[in-house]
DODREN-461894 format. One record per residue (C-alpha): residue number from 1; residue in three letters; chain; z, x, y. Coordinates in pm, 1 decimal, always signed. Each point is the difference from the previous one (the first is absolute). Layout:
N
+-----+-----+-------+----------+----------+----------+
|   n | res | chain |        z |        x |        y |
+-----+-----+-------+----------+----------+----------+
| NUM | ALA |     A |        Z |        X |        Y |
...
+-----+-----+-------+----------+----------+----------+
//
This chain:
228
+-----+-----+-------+----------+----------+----------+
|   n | res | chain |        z |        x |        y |
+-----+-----+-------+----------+----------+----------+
|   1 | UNK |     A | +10204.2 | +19488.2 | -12029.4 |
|   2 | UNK |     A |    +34.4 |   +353.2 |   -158.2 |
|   3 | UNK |     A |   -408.9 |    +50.6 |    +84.4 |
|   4 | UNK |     A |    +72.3 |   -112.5 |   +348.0 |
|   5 | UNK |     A |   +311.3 |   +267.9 |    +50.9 |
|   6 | UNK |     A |   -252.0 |   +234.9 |   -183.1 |
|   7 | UNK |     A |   -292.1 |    -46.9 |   +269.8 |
|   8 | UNK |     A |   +286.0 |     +1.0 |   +326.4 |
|   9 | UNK |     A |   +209.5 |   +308.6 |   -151.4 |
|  10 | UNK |     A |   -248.0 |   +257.0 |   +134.3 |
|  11 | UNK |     A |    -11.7 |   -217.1 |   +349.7 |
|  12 | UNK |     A |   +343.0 |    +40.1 |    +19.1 |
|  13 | UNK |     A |    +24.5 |   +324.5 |    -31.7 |
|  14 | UNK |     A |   -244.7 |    +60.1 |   +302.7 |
|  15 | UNK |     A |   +225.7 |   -261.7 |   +169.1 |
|  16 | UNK |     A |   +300.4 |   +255.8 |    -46.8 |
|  17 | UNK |     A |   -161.7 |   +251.3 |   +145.7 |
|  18 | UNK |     A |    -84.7 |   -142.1 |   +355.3 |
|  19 | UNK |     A |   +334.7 |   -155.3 |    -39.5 |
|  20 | UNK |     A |   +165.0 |   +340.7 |    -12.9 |
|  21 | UNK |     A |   -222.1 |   +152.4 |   +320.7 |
|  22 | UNK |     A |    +65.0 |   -282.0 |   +191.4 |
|  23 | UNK |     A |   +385.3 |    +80.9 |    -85.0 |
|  24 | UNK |     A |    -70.5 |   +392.5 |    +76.5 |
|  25 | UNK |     A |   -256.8 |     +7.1 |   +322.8 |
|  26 | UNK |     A |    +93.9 |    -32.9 |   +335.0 |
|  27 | UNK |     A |    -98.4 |   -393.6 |   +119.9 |
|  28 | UNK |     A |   -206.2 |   +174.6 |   +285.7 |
|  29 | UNK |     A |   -186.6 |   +242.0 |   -226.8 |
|  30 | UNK |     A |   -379.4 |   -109.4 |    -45.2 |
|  31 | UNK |     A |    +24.9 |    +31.9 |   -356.6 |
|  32 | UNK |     A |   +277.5 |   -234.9 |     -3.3 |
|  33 | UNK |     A |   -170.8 |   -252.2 |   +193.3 |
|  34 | UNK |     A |   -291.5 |     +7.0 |   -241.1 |
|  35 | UNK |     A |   +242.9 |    -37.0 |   -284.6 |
|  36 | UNK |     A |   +176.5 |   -255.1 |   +118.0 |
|  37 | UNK |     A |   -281.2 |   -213.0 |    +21.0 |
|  38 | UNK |     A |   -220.0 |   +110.8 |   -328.0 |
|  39 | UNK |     A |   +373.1 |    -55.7 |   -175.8 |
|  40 | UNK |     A |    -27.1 |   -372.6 |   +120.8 |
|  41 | UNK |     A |   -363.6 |    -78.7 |   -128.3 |
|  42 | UNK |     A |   +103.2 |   +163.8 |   -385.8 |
|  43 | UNK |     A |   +305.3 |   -185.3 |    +20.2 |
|  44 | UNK |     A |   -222.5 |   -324.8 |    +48.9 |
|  45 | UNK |     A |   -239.9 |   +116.9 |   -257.5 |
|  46 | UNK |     A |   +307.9 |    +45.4 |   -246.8 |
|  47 | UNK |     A |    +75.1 |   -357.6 |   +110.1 |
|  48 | UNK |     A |   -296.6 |   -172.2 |    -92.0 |
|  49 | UNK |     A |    -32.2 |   +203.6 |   -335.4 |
|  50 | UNK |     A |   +290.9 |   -134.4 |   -103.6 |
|  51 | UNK |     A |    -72.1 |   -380.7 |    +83.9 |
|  52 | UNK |     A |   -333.6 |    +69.4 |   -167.3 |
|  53 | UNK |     A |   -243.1 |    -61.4 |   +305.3 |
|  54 | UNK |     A |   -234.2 |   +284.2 |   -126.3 |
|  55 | UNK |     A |   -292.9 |   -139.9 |   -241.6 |
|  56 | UNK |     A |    +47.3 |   +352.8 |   -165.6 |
|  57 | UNK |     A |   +339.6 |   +154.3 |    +76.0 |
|  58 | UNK |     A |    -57.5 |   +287.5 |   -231.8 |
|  59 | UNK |     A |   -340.4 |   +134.0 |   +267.6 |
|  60 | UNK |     A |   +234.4 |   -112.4 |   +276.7 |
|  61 | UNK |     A |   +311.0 |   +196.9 |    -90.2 |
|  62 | UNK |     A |   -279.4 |   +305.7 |   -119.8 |
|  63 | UNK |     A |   -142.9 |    -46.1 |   +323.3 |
|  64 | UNK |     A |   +274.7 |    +14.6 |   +226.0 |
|  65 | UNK |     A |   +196.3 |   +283.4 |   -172.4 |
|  66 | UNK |     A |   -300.6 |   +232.1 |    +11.1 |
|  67 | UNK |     A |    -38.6 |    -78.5 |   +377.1 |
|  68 | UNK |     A |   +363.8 |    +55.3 |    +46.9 |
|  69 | UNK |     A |    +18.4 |   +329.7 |   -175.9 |
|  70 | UNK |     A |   -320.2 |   +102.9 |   +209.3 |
|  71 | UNK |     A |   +301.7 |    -37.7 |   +284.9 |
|  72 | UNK |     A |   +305.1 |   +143.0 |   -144.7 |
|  73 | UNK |     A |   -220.7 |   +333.8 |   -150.7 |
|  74 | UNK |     A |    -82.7 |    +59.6 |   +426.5 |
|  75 | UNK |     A |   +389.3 |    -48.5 |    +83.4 |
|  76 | UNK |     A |    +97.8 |   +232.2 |   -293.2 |
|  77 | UNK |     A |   -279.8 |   +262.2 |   +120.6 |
|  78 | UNK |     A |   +109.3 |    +21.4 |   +357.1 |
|  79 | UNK |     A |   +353.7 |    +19.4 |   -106.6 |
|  80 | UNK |     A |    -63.8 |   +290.7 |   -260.3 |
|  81 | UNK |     A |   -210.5 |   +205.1 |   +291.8 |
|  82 | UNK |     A |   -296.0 |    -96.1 |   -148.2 |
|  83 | UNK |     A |   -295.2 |    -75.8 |   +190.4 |
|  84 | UNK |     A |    -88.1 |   -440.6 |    -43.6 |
|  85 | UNK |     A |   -314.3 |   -191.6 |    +11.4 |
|  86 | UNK |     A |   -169.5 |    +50.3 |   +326.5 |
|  87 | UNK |     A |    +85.8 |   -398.9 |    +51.3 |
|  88 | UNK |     A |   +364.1 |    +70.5 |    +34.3 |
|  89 | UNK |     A |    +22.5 |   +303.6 |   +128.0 |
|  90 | UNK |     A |    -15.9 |   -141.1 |   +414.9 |
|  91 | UNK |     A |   +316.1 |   -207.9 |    -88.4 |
|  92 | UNK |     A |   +162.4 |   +252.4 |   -156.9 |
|  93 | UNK |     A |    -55.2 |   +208.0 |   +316.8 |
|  94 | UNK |     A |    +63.4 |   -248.2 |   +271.4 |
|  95 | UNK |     A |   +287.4 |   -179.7 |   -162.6 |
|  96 | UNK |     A |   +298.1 |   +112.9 |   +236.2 |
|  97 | UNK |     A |   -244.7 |     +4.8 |   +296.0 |
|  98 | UNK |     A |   +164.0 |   -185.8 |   +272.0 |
|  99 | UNK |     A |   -277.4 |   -146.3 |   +167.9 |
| 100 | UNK |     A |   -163.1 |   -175.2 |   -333.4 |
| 101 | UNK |     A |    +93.2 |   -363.4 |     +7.9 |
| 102 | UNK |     A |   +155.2 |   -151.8 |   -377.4 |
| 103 | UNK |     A |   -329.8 |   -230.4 |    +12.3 |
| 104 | UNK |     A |   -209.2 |   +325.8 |    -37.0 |
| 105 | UNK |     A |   +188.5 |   +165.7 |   -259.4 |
| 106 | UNK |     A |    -66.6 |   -350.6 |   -191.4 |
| 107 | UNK |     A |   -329.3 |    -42.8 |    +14.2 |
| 108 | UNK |     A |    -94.3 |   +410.7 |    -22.5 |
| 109 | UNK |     A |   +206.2 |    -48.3 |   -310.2 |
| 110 | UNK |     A |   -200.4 |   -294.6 |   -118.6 |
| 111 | UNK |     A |   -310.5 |   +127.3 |    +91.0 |
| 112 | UNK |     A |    +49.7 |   +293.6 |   -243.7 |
| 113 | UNK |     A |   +117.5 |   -170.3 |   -253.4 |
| 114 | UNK |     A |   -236.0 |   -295.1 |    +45.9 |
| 115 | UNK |     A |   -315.9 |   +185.6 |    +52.0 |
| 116 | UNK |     A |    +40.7 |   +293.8 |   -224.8 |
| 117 | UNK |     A |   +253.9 |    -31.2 |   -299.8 |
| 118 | UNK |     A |    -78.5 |   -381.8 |    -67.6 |
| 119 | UNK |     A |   -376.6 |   +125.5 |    -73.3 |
| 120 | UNK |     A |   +133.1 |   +266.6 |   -234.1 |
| 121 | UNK |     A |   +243.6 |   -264.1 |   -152.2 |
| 122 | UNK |     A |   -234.2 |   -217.2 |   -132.3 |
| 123 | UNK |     A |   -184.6 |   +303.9 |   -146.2 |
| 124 | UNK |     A |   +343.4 |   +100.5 |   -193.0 |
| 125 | UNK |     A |    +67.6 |   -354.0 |    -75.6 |
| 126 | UNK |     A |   -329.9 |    -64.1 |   -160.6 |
| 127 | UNK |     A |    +54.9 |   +335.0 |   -225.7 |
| 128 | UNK |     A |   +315.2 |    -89.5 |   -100.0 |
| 129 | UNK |     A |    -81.5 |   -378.7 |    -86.9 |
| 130 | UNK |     A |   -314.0 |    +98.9 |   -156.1 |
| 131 | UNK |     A |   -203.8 |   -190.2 |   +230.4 |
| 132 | UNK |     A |   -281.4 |    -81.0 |   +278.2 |
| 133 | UNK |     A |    +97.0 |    -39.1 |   +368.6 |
| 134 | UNK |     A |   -146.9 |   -335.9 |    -27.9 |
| 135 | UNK |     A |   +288.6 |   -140.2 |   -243.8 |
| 136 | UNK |     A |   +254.0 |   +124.0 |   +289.9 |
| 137 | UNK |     A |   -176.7 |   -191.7 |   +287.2 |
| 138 | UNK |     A |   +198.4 |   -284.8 |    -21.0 |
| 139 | UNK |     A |   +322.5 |   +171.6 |     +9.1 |
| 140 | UNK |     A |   -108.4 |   +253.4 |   +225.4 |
| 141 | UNK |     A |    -85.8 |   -308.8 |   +253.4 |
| 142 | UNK |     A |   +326.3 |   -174.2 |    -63.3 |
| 143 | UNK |     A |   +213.3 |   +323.3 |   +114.2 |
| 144 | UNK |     A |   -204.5 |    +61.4 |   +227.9 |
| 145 | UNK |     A |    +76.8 |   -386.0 |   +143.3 |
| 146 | UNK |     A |   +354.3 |    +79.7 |     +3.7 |
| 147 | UNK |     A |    -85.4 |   +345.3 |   +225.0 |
| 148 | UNK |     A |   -190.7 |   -217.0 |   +241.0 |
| 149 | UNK |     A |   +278.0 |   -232.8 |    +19.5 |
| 150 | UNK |     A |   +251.7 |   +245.2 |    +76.6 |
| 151 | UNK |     A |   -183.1 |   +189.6 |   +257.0 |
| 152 | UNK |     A |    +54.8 |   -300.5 |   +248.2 |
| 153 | UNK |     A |   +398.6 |    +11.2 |    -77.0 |
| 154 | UNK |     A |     -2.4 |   +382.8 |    +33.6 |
| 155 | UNK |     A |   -194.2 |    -15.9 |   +359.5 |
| 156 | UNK |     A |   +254.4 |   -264.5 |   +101.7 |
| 157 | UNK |     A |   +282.2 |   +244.5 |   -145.0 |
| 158 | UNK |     A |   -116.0 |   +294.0 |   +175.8 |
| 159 | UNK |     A |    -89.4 |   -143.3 |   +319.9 |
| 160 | UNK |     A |   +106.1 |   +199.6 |   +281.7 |
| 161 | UNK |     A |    +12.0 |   -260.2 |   +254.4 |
| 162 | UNK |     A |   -108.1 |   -191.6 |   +247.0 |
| 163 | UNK |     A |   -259.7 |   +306.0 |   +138.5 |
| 164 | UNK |     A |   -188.5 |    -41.0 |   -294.2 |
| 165 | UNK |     A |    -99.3 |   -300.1 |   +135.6 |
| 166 | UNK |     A |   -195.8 |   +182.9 |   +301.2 |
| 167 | UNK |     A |   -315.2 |   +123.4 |    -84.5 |
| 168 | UNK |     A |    +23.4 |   +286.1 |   +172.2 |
| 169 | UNK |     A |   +254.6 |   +133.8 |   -285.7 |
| 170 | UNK |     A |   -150.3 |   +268.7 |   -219.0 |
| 171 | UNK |     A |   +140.3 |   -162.0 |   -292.8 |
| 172 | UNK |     A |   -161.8 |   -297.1 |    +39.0 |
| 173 | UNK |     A |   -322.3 |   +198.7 |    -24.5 |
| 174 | UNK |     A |   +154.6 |   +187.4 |   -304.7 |
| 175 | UNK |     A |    +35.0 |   -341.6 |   -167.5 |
| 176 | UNK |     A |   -341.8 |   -121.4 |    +70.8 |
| 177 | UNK |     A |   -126.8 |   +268.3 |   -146.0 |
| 178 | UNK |     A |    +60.2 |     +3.7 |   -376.7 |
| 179 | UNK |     A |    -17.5 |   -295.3 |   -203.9 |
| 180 | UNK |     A |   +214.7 |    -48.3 |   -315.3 |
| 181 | UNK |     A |   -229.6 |   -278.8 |   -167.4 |
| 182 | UNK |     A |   -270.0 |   +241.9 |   +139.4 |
| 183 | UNK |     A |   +165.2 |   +290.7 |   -215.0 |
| 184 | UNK |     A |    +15.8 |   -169.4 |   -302.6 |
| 185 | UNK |     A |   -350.7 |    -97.6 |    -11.8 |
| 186 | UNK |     A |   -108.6 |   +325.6 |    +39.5 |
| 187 | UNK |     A |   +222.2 |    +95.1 |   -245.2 |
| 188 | UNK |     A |   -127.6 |   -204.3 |   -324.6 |
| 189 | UNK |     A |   -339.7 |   +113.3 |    +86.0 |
| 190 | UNK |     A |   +151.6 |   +383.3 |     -6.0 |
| 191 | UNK |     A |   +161.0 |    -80.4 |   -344.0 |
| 192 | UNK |     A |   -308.8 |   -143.2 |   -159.6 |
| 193 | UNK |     A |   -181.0 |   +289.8 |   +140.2 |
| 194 | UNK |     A |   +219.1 |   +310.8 |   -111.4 |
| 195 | UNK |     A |    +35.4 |   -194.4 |   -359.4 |
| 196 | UNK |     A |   -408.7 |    -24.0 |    -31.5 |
| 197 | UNK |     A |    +63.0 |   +399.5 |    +65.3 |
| 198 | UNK |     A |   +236.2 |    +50.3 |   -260.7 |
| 199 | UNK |     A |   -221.8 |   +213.8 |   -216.7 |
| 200 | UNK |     A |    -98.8 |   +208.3 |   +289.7 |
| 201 | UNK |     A |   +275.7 |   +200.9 |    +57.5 |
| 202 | UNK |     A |    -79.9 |   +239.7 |   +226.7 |
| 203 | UNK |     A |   -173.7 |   -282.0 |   +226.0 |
| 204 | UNK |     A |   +309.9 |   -233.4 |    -16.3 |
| 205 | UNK |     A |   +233.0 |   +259.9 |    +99.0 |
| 206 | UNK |     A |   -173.5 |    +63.8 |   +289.1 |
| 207 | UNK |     A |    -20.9 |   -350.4 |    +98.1 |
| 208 | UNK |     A |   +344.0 |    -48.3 |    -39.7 |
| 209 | UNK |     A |    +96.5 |   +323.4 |   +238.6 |
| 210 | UNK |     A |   -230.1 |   -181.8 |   +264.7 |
| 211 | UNK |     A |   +160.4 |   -303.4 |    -44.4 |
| 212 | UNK |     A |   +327.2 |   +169.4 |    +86.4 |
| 213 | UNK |     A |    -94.4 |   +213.8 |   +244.8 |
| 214 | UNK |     A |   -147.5 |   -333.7 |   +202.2 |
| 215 | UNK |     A |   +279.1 |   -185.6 |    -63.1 |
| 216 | UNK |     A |   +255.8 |   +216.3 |   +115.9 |
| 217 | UNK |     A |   -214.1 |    +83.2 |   +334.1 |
| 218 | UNK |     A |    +10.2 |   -367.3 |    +28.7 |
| 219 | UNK |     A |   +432.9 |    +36.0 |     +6.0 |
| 220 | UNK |     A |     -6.0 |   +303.6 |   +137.1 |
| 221 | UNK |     A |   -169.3 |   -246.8 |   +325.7 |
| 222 | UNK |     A |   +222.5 |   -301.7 |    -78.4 |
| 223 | UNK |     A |   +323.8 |   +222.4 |    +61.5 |
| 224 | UNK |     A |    -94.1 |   +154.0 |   +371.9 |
| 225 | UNK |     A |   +285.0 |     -7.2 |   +157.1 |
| 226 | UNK |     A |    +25.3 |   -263.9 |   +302.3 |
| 227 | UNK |     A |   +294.6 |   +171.0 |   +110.6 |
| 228 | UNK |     A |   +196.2 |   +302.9 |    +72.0 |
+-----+-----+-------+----------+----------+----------+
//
């Protein structure tokens, strides 16, 4: 029991934090929106650490602390003037924009997250456990599960209605057009890829700055506003 509270204690504490944004953001603000729904899936992760559903809770709790963190360090950034991951910075710009829908600020928010700090997560998991990206696959796949599983209940969530039905609506072209499973494939291969360039450091940097820069052109499009 007292390994258990050991491995959850630093998932908790990530849990705090989106707990107290969610408290201090407007509900309309496009950070908000994102943190409302990245606060469900750790919530669920915390969940199923504690009824012991991950073969190795100690790489799943590394895992999805470092990814959180990855999250937090872009909130704290932006809110200290500082100038965040090129992934985050089109929802930190468009948040209050009227004419973005709360489906976009969701998915521009997963997006980043998804398809640049989960990448670098593994990397800082597998230096902190001491280990290869292979001996993280398995719980790498089964978080990734529960994002998949979400993303369904967060469309439904965020629906705006019955237009989206008509296929006419730009959103409906906006939601055809990225791919969370998609993103996550692409991801693992991105992790295995900037581990192999570890020792390179000069070469995985750079990687890692086109990574971000592609990813947040990819938000930076997901977030047009459909609206004024």
């Amino acid at each position: 029991m007292a390994q258990l509270e050991h491995l959850t204690a630093p998932v908790d504490t990530v849990v705090s934090r989106m707990r107290a944004l969610d408290e201090d953001l407007p509900r309309r603000d496009g950070v908000a929106v994102f943190n409302r729904v990245y606060l469900a899936v750790t919530e669920e992760v915390e969940r199923r650490l504690e009824a012991g559903r991950f073969g190795d809770p100690r790489a799943a709790a590394t895992l999805d602390v470092r990814f959180a963190e990855r999250y937090l360090a872009a909130v704290d950034a932006e809110a200290a003037g500082h100038r965040p991951p090129a992934c985050w910075r089109p929802l930190f710009q468009f948040r209050r924009h009227p004419g973005v829908r709360p489906l976009q600020f969701a998915l521009a928010g997963i997006n980043a997250h998804i398809g640049h700090d989960l990448a670098l997560a593994v990397v800082d998991a597998c230096r902190t456990l001491g280990c290869e990206p292979a001996e993280l696959e398995d719980e790498f796949d089964r978080v990734g599960d529960l994002l998949v599983s979400l993303e369904e209940r967060i469309r439904e969530d965020l629906m705006p209605g019955p237009d989206l039905l008509q296929i006419a609506d730009p959103l409906t072209h906006l939601l055809g057009s990225w791919s969370l499973e998609r993103a996550r494939e692409a991801t693992w291969s991105t992790a295995r890829a900037l581990w192999a360039l570890r020792r390179f450091e000069s070469l995985a940097e750079e990687f890692a700055e086109r990574l971000d820069a592609a990813v947040g052109l990819a938000g930076r499009m997901l977030l047009t506003p459909l609206r004024e």
